[in-house]
N, C-alpha and C positions, 0 to 999 in steps of 0.2 A: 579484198586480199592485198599483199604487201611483196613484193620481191627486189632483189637488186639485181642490175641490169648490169651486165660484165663488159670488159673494155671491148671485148670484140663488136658492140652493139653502139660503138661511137658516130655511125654512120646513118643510125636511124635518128641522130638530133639534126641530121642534114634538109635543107626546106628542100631538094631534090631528092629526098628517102622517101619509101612509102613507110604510110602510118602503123603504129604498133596498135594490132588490136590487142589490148592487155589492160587489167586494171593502173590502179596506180601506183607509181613504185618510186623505188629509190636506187639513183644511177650509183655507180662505184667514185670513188674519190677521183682517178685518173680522169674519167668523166664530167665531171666536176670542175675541175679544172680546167678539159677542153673545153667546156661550155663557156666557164667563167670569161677563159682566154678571149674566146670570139664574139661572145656576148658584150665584151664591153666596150665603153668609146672609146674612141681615139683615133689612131691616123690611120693602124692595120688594117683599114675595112679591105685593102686589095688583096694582104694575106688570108683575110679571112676567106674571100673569093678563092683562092687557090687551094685551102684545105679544106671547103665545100666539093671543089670539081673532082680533087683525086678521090673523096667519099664517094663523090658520085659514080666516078668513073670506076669504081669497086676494086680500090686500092688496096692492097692486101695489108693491114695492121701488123704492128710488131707482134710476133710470138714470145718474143721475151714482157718479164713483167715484174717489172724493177718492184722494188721492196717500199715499203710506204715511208722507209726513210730517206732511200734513194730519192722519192719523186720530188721536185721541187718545189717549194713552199708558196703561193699563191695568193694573197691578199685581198680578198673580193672585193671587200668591204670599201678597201683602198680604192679601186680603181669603178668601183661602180659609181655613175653619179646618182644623185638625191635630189629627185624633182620636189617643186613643194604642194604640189596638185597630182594624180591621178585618176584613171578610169577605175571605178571600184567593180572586182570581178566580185558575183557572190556565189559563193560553193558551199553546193545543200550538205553535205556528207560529212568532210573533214578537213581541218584544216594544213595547209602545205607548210614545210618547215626549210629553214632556209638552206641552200645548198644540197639539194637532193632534187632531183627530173625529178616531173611526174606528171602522168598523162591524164587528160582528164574527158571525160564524154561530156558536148551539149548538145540538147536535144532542141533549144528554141531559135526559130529564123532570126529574129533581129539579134539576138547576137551573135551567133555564125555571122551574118552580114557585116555588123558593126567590128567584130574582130576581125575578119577578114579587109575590111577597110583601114583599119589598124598598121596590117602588114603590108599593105599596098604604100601606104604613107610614113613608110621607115618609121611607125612608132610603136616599138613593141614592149613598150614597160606598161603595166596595169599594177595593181592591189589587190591581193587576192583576203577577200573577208570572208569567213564564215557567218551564216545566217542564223539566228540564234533559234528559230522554232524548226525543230528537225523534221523530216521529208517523211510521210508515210509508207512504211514497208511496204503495203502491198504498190501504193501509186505513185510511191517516189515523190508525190506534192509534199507539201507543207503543211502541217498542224496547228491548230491553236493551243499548242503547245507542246511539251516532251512526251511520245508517242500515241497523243492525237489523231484522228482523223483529218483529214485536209477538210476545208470548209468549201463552201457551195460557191463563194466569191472565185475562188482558185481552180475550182473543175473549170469555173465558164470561165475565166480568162483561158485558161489552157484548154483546149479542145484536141489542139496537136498532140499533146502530153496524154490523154484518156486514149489516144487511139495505140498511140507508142507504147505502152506502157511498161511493153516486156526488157526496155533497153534501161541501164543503167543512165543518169544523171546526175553529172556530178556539177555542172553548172548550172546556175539560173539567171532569176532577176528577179529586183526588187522594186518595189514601188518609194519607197522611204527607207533614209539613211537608217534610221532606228531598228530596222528591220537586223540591222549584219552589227557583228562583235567589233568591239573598239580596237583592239590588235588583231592586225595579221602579217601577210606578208607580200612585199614587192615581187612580181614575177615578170621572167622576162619572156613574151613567146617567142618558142624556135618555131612554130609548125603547125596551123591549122589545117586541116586535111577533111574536106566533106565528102563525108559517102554516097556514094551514089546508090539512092534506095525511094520509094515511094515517101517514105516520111522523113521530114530533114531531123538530120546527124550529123554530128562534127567532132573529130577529134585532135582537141588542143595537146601540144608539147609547151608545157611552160619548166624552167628555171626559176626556183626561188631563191631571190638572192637573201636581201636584207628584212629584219621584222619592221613593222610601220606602225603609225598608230594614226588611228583615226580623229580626226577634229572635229566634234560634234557642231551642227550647225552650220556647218558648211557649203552643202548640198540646197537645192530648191526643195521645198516641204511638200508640195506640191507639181511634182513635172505637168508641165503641157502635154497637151494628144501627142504631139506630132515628136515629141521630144526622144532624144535614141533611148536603146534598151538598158542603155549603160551612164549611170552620170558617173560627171566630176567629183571628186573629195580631195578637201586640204587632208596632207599626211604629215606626220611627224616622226622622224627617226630616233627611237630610243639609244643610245648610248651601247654600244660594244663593250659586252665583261670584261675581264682582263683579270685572270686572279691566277696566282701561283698554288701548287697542289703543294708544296713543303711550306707554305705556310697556314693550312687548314687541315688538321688531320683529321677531323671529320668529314670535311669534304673529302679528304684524299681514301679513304676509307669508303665510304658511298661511291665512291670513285671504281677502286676496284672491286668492291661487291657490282657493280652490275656489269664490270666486265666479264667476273666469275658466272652472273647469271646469263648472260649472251651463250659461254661456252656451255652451259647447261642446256640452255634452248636447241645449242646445235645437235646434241646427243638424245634429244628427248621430242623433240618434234620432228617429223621429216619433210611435213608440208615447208617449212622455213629453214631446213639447215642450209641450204643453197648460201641463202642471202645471207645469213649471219654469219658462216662459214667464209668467203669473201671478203666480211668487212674486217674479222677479226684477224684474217692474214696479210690484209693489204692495207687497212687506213690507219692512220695515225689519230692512236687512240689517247694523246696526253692530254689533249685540251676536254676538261670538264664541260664547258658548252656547249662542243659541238658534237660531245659523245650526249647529252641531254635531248641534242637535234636529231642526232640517230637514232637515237632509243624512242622519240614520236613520230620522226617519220617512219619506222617499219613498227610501229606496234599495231596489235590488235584491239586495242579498249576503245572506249565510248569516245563520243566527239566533245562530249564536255570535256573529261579530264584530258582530251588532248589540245583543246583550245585552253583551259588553264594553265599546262605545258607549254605554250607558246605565250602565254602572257605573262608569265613570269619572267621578272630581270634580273631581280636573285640568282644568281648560279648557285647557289649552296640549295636554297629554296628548290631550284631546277632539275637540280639533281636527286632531291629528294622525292619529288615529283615520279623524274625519270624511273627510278628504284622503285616507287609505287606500280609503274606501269609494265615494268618488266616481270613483275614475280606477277603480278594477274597474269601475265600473258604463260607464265613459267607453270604457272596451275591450272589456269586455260591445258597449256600443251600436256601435261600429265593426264588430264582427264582423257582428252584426246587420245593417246596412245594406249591408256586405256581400255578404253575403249574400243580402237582398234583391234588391239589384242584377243579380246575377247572374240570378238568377230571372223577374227582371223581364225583362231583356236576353233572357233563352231563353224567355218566352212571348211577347213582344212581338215575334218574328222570324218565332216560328210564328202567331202571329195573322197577321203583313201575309202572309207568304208563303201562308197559307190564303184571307185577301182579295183579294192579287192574283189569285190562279187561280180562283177565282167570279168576277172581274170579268173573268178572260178566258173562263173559259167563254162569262159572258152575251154579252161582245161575239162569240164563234163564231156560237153561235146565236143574235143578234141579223143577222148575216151571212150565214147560212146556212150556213156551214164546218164545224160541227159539230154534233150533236143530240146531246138528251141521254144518259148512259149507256144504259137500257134499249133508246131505242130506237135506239142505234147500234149494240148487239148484237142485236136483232131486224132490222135492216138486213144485217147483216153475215151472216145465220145464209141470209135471202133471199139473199145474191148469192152462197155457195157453193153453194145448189141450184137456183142457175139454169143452165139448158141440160143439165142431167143428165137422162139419162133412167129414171126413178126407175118401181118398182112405182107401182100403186094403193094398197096397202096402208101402204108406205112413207110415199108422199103425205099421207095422212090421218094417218099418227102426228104426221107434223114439223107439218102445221098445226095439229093439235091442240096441240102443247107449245105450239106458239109464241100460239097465241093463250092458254095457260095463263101463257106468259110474261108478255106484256105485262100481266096482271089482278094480276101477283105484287110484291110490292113490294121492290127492290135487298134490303133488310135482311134481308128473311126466308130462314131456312135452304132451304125448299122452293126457293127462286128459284136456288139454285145447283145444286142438285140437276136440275131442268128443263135449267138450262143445260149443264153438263158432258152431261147426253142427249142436247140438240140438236146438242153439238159431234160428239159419235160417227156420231150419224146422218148430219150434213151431210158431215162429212170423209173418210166411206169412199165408194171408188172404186164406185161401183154400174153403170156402164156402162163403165168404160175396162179397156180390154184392151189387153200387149203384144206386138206383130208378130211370132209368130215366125219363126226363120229356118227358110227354106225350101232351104236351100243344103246335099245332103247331104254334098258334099266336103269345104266348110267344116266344118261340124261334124264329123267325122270327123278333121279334120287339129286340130281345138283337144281332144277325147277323145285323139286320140292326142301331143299335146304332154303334156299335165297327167299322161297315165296310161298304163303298160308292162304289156302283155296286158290285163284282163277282160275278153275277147273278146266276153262274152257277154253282159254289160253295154251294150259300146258297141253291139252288132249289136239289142239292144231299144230303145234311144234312136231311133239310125238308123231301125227299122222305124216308131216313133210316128211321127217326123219326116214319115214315105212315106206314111203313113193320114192326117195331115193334111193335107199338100199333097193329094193327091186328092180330100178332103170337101171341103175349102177350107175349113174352120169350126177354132174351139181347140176341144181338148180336154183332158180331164181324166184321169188312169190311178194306180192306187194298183200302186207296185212297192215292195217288201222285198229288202234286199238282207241275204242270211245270210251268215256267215261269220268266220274267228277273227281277233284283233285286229291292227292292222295292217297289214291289205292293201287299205286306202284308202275304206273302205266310206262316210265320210263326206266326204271330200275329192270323191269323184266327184260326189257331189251337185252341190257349184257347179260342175264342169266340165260335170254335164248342165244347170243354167241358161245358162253362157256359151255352150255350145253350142245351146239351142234360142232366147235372145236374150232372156230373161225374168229377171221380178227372181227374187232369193232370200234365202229366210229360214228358219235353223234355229232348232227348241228340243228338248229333253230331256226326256221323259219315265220316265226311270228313277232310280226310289222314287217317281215322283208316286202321292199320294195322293188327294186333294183335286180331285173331280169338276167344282169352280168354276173351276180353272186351262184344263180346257178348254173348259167351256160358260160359264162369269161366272159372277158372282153378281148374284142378285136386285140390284134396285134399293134393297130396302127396307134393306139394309142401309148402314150407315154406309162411306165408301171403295171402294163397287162398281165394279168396272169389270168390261168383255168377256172375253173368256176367248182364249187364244194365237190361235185360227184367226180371230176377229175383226181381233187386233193387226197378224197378220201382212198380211192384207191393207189394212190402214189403212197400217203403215209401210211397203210395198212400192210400195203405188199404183196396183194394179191387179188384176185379179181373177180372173189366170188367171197366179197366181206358182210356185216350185218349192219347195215346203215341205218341210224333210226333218225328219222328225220323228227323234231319233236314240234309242238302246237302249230300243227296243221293247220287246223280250222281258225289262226289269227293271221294268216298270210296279209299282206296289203294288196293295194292295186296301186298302179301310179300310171297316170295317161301319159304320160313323160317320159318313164324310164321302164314303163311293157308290164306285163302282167305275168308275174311270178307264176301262179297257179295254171295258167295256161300254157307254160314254159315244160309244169309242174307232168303236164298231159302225157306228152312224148318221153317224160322218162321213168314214168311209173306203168307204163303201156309196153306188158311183156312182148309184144307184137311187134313193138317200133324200138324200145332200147335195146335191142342187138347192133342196132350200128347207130348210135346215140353219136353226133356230130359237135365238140365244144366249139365257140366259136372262136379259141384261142389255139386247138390242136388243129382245129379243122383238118378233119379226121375222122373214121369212124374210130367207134371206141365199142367193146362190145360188157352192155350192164345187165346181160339178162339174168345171168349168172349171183346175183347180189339177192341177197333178201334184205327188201325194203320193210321195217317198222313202224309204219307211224301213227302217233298219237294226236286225240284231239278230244276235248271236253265236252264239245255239241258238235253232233254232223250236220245241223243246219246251214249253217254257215260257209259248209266248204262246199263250192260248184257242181252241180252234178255228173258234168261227166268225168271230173276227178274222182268223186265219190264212186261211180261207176266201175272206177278201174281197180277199186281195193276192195279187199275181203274184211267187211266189218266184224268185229269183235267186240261185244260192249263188256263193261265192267262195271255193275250196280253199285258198288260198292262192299262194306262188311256188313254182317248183322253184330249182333249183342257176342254171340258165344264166338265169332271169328274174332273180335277185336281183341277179347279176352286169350284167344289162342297166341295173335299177334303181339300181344305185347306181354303175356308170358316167354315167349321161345324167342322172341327177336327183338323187341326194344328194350326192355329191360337188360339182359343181359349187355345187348350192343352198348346202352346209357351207360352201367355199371364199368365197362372197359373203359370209354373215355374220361369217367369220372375219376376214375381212381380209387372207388369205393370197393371194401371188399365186399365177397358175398353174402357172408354172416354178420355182417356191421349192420346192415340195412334192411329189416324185415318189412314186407308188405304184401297183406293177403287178397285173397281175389276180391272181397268186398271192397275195399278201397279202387282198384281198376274199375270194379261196377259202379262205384261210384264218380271215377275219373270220368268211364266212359257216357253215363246216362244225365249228365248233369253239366260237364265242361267242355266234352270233346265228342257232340252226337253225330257232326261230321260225316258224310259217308267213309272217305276216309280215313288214314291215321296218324297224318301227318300234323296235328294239333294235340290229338293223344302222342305223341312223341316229345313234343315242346315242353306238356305237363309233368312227364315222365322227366325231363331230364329238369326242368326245375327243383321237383321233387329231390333228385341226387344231389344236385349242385347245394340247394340248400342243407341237404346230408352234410357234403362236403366240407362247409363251413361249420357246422357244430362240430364236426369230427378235428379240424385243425383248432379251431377258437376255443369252445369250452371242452375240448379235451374228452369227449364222448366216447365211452367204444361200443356201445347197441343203442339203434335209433328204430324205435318203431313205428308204422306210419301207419293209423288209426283212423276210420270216417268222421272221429268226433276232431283230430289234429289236424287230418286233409286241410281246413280251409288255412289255419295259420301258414300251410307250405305254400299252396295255390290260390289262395284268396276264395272270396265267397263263386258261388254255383253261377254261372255264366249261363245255364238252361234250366228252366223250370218244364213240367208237364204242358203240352199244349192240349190238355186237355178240360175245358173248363166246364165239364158238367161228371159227374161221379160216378153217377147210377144214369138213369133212364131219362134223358133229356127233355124238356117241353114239347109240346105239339109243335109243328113248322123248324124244328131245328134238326139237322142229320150231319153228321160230320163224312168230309168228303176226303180223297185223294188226290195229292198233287205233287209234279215232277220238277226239281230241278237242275240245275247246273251242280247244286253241289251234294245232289241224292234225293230224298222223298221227302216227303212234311204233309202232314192231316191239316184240313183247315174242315170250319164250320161255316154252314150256309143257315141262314136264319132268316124265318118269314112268320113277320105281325102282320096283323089287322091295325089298318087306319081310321079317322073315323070318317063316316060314308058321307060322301058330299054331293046332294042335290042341285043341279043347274038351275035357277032362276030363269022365268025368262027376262031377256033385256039384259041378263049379266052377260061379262064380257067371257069369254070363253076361251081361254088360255093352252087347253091339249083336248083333244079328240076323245081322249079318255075318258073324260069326264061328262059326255054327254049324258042327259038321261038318268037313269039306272045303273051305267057301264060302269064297271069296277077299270080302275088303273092301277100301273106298279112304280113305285120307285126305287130305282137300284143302287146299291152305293158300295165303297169298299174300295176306290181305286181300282174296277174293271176293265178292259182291257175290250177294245171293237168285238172281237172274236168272244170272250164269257159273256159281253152286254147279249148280242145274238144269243148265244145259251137263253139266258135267262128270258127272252120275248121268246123264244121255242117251247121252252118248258112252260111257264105262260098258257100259252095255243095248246098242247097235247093236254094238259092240266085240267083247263075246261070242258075239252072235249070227252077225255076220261071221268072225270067228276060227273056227269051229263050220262054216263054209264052205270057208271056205282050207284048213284042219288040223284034220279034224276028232278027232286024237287030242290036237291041243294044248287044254288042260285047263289054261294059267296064269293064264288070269284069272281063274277061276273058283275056284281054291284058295290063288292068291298073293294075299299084304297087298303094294299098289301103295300109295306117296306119290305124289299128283298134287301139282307147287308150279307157281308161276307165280313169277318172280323180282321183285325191289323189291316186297317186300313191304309196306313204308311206304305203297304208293300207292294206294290205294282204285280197285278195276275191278270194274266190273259192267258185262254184255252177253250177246248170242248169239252173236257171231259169234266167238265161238272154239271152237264147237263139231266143227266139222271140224277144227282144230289138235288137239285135246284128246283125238278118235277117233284123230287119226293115230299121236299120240305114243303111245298103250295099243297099238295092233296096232304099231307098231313094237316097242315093249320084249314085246311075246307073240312076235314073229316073231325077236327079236334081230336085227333088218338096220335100220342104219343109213339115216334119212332123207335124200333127197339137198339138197344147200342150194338152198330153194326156200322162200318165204314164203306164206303160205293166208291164207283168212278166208272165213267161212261156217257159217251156223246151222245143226245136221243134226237131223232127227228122229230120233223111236224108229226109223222101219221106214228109215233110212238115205235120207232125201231132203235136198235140201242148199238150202237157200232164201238168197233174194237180202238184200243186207242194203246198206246205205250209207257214203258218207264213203268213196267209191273212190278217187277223187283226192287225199284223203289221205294214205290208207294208200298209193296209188303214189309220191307224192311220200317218204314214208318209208320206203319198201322200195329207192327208188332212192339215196335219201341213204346207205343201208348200204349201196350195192355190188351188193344180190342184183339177179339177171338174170331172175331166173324167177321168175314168179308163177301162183295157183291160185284163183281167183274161180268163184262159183257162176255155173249156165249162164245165172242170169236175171239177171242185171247184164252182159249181151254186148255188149246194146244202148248200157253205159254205157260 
């Protein structure tokens, strides 16, 4: 920074002043002059003593301030002498211009010292050179070059300088003349002054007089250890300008354009108008040089063009220089205030708009229209729990917060924390409940729009519906609906809310890990909130809603973060969810009142004393003529709306659906027959906008160009009356029933050697063995050695000279062998086909399924509806089920 120092400040260039802590500046011309007066030789030195003491003694300066013509004209140049050797001072920053103070900070011991030894020895004239590789911004060192890094030689000489480093430096040292610029200038020091601090500081007052020039070669190339921080240089005084402004009107013209540009600076800049304000009212501004010398000592540009500026001798050249330096600085200060302005503009809009809204608050609440924040949410937090009928328990938490509220102060973290708890507690529904309907017709007629058959489904809704109308009170029921994908397991949920007149709100519990999703989390943690059975009653509104929680039976476990399903215990337990505790309300909360929905695709899987707590419901799936109902009255139509297709555009009769269904979509479900279904329109779609169509029919011989080829063939690979050893069986699974064949050859019979190596037990002897294949599964392998054992023992009844199991190698296979099966109930299939291939009599085409023991009993086994639904899809007519599924 750059300022000028006002006549009142003539008494800080006294060595009895304390030091200016200030960058460096430029004193006023009056200044100038006292400096010059007593700075220089002669006989004065007593006067000088005398206008030392009255500075000291805090001599009151004239108040008046003669005009810069009045002041006296002063001749420096005249009265300064010209040594022809100097101390070279070297200044990292910028260089000093003549006739202008200015203070400068150094930060190194030996030359504080050696300066200071200086002033001790009446010799206060030095050299002041600029250093030609500039100081690195951040460490004030030196670079290897224009804004460089300092190098590693200059950290380790400086160690004092790395610890300082936050202090300005404007002087240094150098090691070699070559180092500092061949002009600079003569300074005289008024005033070393060192701070008193842990790391040394000093702050020099020098006077620059006259410019010098340096004599290369002068210097040792080389200093000694011991040698001071500051050498000798021969100097040379360049010759004093001396030009008249009437006879260069170019100059004289550059002349006054940068006076015109000063008076610009003053109105355009306010960091600077002080200083140039001052010089324009008080100095004598006719000499070209020394307004060149003003114009570098208070500019703001780089150290080069101001070391250029002072190398030049040219005044014309100097002044051209000058004018260079002023208008950067002039578009410098523009941007600046620019700047400013803006700033000012964008805090000044948010001050008033910050002012006006506390002046309207205070007029609210001057009114009464408004209170303040806190308590307009303690207001607020009262009137949503007014007229609820809330526990006691309840009661005593919410006044508890709230009077923890009001003690809290807006800023602090806990206050929001209170608050977000008061919002949970006030907001959830704790007495209101929804009507239900009482109308079983109605509800029966909205079950059977939305859904075709689950007879058995709609016939448990209907009975809740009948147990509440008679109690007159809601109730609460936890149902499971089993079953494989796509046969509406979750869509019926909201048909049983719209049919009993209640809100609804599903979530997913499959992969849940994380025990907080259903109970919260603590309070203590950062972003707690309730856990789903809290949410859902807060977003539903009331407290007896239809929750369906959906794939049960994929819950996770995690050792980690608790076990979901056992969390799952206490709130599907009509017993215990009456005062269900979140761990975020901590609170009871009462859920009995909720009817729970949930679905799941195998009950194996979910834990039994979860499974315990629900009333199963399974869903087999559709047959042949349900899928055809389904997707005449509800997919079709539903497709036809989203497609856009009208309804006479697009014909298609039930034989193509029979064909959708028994070849692309056998599915127990119909959620694949749906996919087909809208493929079908969609490619409608497009012949209807593309080639312009207005009737598309859709034919079993066209089906495949809309859907592509048949995705299922018959799994039936025998026509009529299959060979001896082969019966085709029953089997359940995930995604409905499927027929599989069990088939039993004769191997051929292999006699033991003696002395041959003997490989299975089987094969001793006479002993017939089996080989089993087909990808079976621990549990069918068992099957089949069961059936095995009863086989022989049976056969041993019928014939008792037939002796082929006993001595033949049988292959038992099971076909698709890629598909992994394990079960019991292909135990009776498995028996039938070995007494067939022993009896050689062909089984009649009839399908089985039934676990059989050792001693020939035949046990009940599941997934009937299934397996009928898949035995019917094949054709077969006749089926063989154990006696204790009669009932099913």
């Amino acid at each position: 920074g750059t300022r000028v120092l006002s006549p009142w400040t003539l008494q800080l260039c006294s060595r009895a002043a304390p030091p200016m802590r200030a960058p460096m500046g430029v004193a006023h011309p009056a200044l100038v002059r006292w400096c010059s007066n007593e700075a220089g030789s002669g006989s004065d030195g007593e006067g000088r003593g005398r206008k030392r003491t009255r500075a000291a003694n805090g001599a009151a300066p004239s108040t008046e301030m003669p005009s810069a013509r009045q002041m006296p004209t002063v001749n420096v140049a005249s009265q300064t002498p010209r040594p022809s050797s100097l101390l070279a001072l070297p200044l990292l920053r910028r260089p000093c211009f003549p006739g202008y103070y200015q203070m400068l900070q150094v930060q190194d011991e030996q030359v504080i010292a050696q300066l200071q030894e200086l002033k001790r020895n009446k010799l206060e004239t030095v050299a002041g050179f600029l250093v030609k590789k500039a100081p690195d911004d951040e460490t004030g060192k030196r670079g290897t070059g224009e804004g460089e890094p300092p190098s590693a030689v200059d950290e380790a000489e400086d160690p004092v300088h790395n610890a300082s480093g936050m202090l300005r430096e404007d002087v240094g040292k150098v090691t070699s003349e070559d180092e500092l610029e061949e002009v600079g200038t003569m300074l005289q020091v008024l005033n070393v002054h060192q701070v008193g601090s842990p790391m040394p500081s000093a702050q020099l007052v020098v006077m620059p007089q006259l410019r010098v020039r340096r004599v290369p070669g002068t210097a040792p190339a080389t200093p000694p250890e011991d040698a001071p921080a500051l050498f000798q240089v021969q100097v040379e005084f360049p010759p004093d300008a001396v030009v008249s402004l009437d006879d260069d009107e170019e100059l004289k013209a550059m002349h006054f354009e940068v006076i015109s540009s000063m008076k610009q600076l003053i109105n355009t800049s306010y960091h600077i108008k002080d200083q140039y304000d001052q010089v324009i009212r008080f100095y004598n501004l006719d000499s070209p040089a020394r307004l060149a010398d003003l114009v570098g000592g208070m500019s703001m540009g780089k150290r080069g063009d101001l070391q250029t500026l002072l190398s030049e001798n040219d005044v014309k050249a100097r002044m051209s220089s000058a004018l260079e330096l002023i208008k950067r600085d002039l578009e410098f200060a523009k941007l600046q205030s620019l700047v400013k302005t803006q700033v000012e503009e964008k805090v000044a809009a948010e001050q008033r708009k910050y002012m006006l809204m506390q002046q309207l608050k205070a007029i609210k609440q001057e009114l009464g229209i408004e209170k303040d924040d806190k308590s307009s949410i303690i207001q607020t937090f009262r009137e949503a729990i007014e007229g609820k009928k809330l526990s006691e328990e309840v009661e005593k938490v919410i006044e508890t917060e709230l009077s923890k509220l009001s003690s809290l102060e807006p800023a602090s973290p806990e206050f929001n924390v209170c608050r977000s708890y008061l919002e949970w507690l006030t907001t959830i529904p704790w007495d209101t409940l929804t009507e239900d309907n009482t109308d079983i017709k109605k509800a029966a007629d909205i079950l059977d729009e939305d859904h075709y058959g689950l007879e058995d489904v709609k016939d448990r809704i209907l009975e809740f519906m009948a147990v509440a109308t008679l109690k007159g009170s809601t109730q609460g029921k936890i149902l499971c609906m089993v079953g494989p994908p796509g046969v509406g397991k979750t869509s019926i949920g909201q048909s049983i809310a719209r049919a009993l007149g209640r809100k609804f709100y599903r979530f997913s519990v499959g992969g849940l890990h994380d025990v907080a999703e259903l109970r919260g989390h603590r309070r203590t943690y950062v972003g707690a909130m309730p856990g789903k059975l809290i949410q859902c009653i807060k977003v539903s509104g009331s407290c007896n809603p239809v929750v369906l929680i959906d794939e049960i039976d994929k819950i996770g476990r995690d050792s980690y973060r608790g076990d979901p399903s056992s969390a799952l215990l206490e709130i599907l337990d009509p017993n215990q969810n009456s005062t269900f505790r979140d761990h975020y309300l901590d609170v009871a909360v009462d859920l009995s009142k909720v009817l729970f929905v949930c679905t799941a695709n195998v009950s194996d899987t979910i834990p039994g004393p979860l499974l315990d707590r629900m009333e199963i419901i399974r869903l087999a799936g559709y047959v042949f003529e349900e899928k055809i109902a389904i997707a005449s009255q509800y997919l079709i139509p539903q497709t036809r709306e989203q497609c856009g297709v009208a309804e006479d555009t697009l014909s298609m009769d039930k034989e193509v659906l029979g064909e959708l269904i028994t070849n692309y979509a056998r599915e127990a479900g119909v959620r694949n027959l749906l996919k087909f279904v809208e493929k079908i329109y969609r490619k409608a779609a497009l012949k209807i906008v593309r080639d312009k169509e207005e009737q598309i029919t859709v034919t079993k011989k066209t089906l495949p160009e809309l859907v592509g080829q048949p995705v299922f063939h018959s799994e039936r690979l025998y026509d009529h009356t299959p060979p001896p050893g082969v019966v085709m069986g029953l089997a359940w699974t995930a995604m409905g029933g499927t027929t599989l064949y069990v088939e039993a050859a004769e191997r051929t019979r292999v006699r033991v050697e003696e002395g041959e190596e003997r490989k299975k037990k089987d094969h001793e002897g006479e002993r017939g063995y089996m080989k089993v294949t087909g990808q079976l599964g621990s549990v069918m392998g068992e099957s089949a050695e069961i059936a095995m054992t009863y086989s022989r023992s049976l056969l041993r009844q019928l014939d008792g000279s037939n002796n082929f199991l006993e001595s033949a190698g049988i292959h038992l296979h099971v076909p698709e062998g890629s598909t992994p099966k394990d079960g019991p109930s292909a135990g009776v299939t498995m028996c039938t086909g070995l007494v067939s291939l022993a009896l050689n009599a062909p089984v009649n085409p009839v399908a089985m399924t039934g676990e059989i023991t050792v001693t020939g009993k035949v046990l009940r086994v599941g997934g009937l509806k299934e397996k009928t639904i898949a035995a019917r899809r094949e054709g077969v007519k006749e089926l063989i089920f154990p006696r204790g599924n009669e009932r099913d």
